[in-house]
N, C-alpha and C positions, 0 to 999 in steps of 0.2 A: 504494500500500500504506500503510494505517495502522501506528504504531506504541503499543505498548502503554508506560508507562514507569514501572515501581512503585517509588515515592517513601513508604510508610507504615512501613519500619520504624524502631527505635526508636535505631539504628545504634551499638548497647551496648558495641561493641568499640571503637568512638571517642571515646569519653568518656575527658575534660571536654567535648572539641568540641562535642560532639552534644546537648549539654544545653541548649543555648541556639540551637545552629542545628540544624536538619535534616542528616541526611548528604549529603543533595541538594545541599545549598545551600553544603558547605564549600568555599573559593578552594582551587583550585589553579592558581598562577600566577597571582592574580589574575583570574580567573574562577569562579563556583561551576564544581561536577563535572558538574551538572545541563546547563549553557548549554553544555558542551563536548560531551556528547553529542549535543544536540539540533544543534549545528553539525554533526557529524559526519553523526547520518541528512538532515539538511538537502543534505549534500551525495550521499546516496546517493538524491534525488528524495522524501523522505517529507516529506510538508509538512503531514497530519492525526497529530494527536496526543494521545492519552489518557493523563493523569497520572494515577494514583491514590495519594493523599496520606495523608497519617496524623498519625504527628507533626511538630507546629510545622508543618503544613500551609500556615497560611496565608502562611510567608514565601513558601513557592516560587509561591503564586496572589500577593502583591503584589507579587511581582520579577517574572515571566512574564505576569501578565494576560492577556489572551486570545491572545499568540500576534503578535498584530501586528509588533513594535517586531523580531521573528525571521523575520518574514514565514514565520509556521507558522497554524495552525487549534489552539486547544488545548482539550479538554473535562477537566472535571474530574471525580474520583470520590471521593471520601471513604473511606476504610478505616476505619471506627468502632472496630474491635474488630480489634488488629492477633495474628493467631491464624493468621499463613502468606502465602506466595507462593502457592500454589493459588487460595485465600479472596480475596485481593489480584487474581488475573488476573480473577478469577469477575467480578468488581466489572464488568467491562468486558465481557460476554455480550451485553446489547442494542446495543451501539456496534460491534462487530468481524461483519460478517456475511460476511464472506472472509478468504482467509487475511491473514494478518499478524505482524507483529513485535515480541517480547519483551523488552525488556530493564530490566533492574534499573540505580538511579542511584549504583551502583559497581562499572560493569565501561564501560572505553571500548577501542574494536578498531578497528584499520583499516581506514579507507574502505575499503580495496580487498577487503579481507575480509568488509565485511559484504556489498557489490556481490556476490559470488562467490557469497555465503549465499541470497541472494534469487534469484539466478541459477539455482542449484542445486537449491533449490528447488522452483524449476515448472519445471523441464527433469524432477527426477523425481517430480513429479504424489508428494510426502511427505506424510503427516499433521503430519511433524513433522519439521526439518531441526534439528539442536542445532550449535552453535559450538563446538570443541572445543580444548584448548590441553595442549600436552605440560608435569607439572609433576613436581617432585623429591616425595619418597614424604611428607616431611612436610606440604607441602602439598595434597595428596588427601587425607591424611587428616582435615584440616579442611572437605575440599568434596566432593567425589563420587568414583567411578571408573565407570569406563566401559569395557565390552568391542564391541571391531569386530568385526564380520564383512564379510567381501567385500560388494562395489559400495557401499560407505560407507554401508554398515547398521551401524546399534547393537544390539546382542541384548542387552544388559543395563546397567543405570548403578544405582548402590550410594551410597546417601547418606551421607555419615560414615562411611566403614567403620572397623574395626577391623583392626589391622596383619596380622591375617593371609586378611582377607578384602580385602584391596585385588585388584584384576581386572585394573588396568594402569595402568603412570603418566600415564593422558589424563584431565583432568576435564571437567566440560559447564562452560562457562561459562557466565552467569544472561541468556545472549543467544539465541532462539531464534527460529524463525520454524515458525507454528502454522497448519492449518485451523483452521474454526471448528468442526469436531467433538469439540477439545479439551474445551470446555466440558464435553460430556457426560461426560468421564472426570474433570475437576477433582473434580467433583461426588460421585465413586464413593471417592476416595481417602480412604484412615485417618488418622488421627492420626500421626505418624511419632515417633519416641521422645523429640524434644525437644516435643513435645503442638504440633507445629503441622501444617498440612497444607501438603502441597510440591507443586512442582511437579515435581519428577523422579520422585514418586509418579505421579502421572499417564501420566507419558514410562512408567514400567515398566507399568502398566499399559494402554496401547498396544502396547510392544513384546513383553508378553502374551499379546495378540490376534492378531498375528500382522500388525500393521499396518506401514506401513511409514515407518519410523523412519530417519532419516537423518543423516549428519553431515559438517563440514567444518571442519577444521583450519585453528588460526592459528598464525601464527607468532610472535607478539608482543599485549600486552596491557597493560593497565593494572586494577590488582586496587584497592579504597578501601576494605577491611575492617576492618584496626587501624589504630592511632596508627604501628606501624614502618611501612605502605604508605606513610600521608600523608610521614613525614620521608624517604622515601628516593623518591617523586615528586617534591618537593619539592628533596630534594638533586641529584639530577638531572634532565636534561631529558629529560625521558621524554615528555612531550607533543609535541615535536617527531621522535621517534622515530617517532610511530607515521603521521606525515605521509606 
């Protein structure tokens, strides 16, 4: 299985950091976020990998190069115009022609958890299997909600919602694993109200159709979105946690 791993946004919530590095590339621990991922599906057998870069791009292509020095395969994609995670998967249509794996360079999950992801996956033959992580109501409100239905179907996931449209305290995390039929709906999706196109647009429009959308709960995570994420990974050993 390939993995998809979207490196172009502009990572605005981390600034100063991010003005001079990539959000990919900040240490934690003494290693970028990036290298920690990539060790992680490393160890879940993914060894092809597709960046798609954005800004400060080329640190993460002169630290990674082709992949070698990680004993991975890496292609690169340029994100010109960074205008969404949909716009950003799209990038990767002619590379992905089975299903495969999603993730953003600020979300890291246990091995054992994404193993289970991938697992579950083609055991129920998904369009779409999402990663899903129990969180407290202020922070759904900065990321999605998501409604279950029996046999670990999703029937709905809500982007940003507003306090009284939250569905339930589980968010998707930015870790999925997709067919390649996704594409066709990247493509379909609106503008969503911060003018970018997303990818849980797509996921609603799947689970729309009536396709069958799936999920699987972690227990534990590591979130890179503000400056308080980085000082309280940092404060703690959260990396060895998720070991």
């Amino acid at each position: 299985m390939k993995a998809v791993i979207l490196c172009g946004g502009m990572g605005k919530r981390l600034r100063p950091v991010t003005i001079k590095v990539p959000k990919a590339m900040v240490p934690i621990h003494g290693k970028p976020f990036l290298e920690r991922i990539i060790g992680t599906l490393y160890q879940c057998g993914i060894r092809q990998l597709i960046i798609v870069t954005g800004h400060l791009g080329h640190q993460i292509e002169e630290f990674l190069q082709d992949g070698d020095e990680f004993d991975v395969e890496i292609t690169y994609v340029n994100q010109e115009c960074i205008n969404g995670s949909a716009s950003a998967l799209d990038l990767a249509s002619n590379l992905c022609k089975s299903d495969f794996l999603v993730s953003s360079c600020d979300v890291l999950l246990p091995t054992r958890h994404i193993k289970s992801l991938i697992e579950a996956h083609h055991k129920w033959k998904a369009v779409a299997t999402l990663s899903l992580i129990p969180l407290e109501t202020e922070q759904v409100l900065s990321m999605n909600t998501v409604a279950l239905a029996s046999n670990n179907r999703v029937s709905a996931i809500l982007e940003k919602p507003s306090v009284g449209c939250v569905i339930s305290n589980v968010s998707a995390t930015s870790m999925y694993i997709f067919s390649n039929s996704v594409f066709e709906h990247l493509r379909k999706v609106p503008r969503s109200s911060r003018n970018e196109y997303e990818i849980t647009s797509a996921i609603s429009l799947m689970i729309g159709q009536g396709l069958p959308v799936k999920y699987v709960i972690a227990d534990r995570w590591l979130h890179l979105s503000r400056l308080g994420d980085l000082k309280q990974i940092e404060r703690q050993n959260s990396i060895s946690a998720l070991n």
